[in-house]
N, C-alpha and C positions, 0 to 999 in steps of 0.2 A: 542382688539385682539380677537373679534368672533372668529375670523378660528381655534384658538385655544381652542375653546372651547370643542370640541373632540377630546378626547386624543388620538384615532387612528390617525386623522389629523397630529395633535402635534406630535405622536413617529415616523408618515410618512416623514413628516421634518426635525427630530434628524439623521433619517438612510438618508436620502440621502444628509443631512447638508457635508458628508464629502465625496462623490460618488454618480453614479449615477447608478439605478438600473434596471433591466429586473423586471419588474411589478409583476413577477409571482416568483421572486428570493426576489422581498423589501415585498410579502408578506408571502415567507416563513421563512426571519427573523423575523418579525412580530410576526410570528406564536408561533416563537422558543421564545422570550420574552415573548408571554404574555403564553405560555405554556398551551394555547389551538387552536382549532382551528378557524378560522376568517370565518363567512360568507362571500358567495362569492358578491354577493348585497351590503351589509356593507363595504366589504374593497373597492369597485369598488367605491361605494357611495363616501366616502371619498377619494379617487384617486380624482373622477371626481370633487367634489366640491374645492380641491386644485387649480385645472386646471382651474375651471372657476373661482378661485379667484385672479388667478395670481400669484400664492407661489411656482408651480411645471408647469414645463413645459413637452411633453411626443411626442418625436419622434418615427417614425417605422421602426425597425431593421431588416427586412426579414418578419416574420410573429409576430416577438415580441412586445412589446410596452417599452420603456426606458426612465424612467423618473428621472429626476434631477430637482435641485432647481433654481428659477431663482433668482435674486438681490433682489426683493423684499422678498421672501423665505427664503432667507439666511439673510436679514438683521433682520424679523421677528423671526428667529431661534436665533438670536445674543441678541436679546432684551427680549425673554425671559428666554437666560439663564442666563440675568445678573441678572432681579428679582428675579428668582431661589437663584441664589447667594447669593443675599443679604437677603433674605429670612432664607435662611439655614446657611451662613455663620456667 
């Protein structure tokens, strides 16, 4: 589970595990979590590396960018919330 090994990667996946987001809207939830603010390189870095791993996919809305999870993305998000789980529970 590399992809996850960045926890931006990883909470990028939990926010769009249930919707799909305008790039500049999934990083100011982000933002609001982690209760500072996100480089703009960093969080692009991880967008981008999602994309080319196949976890987030990212269409273009007018001049926006919107990216949601694909099946491998969400199956990824499913498997480690179950270790989480089992982990904590």
């Amino acid at each position: 589970m590399e992809w996850l090994a960045s926890g931006t990667r990883r909470d990028i996946c939990i926010l769009l595990y249930g919707d799909e987001y305008r790039k500049q809207k999934l990083k100011t939830a982000l933002q609001r979590r982690y209760d500072r603010r996100l480089r703009p390189k960093q969080f692009d870095g991880a967008v981008n590396a999602l994309v080319d791993a196949g976890h987030v996919k990212r269409k273009v809305d007018g001049i926006a960018d919107v990216l949601s999870l694909t099946e491998r993305g969400r199956a990824a998000v499913e498997t480690q919330y179950e270790w989480m789980t089992e982990q904590v529970g």
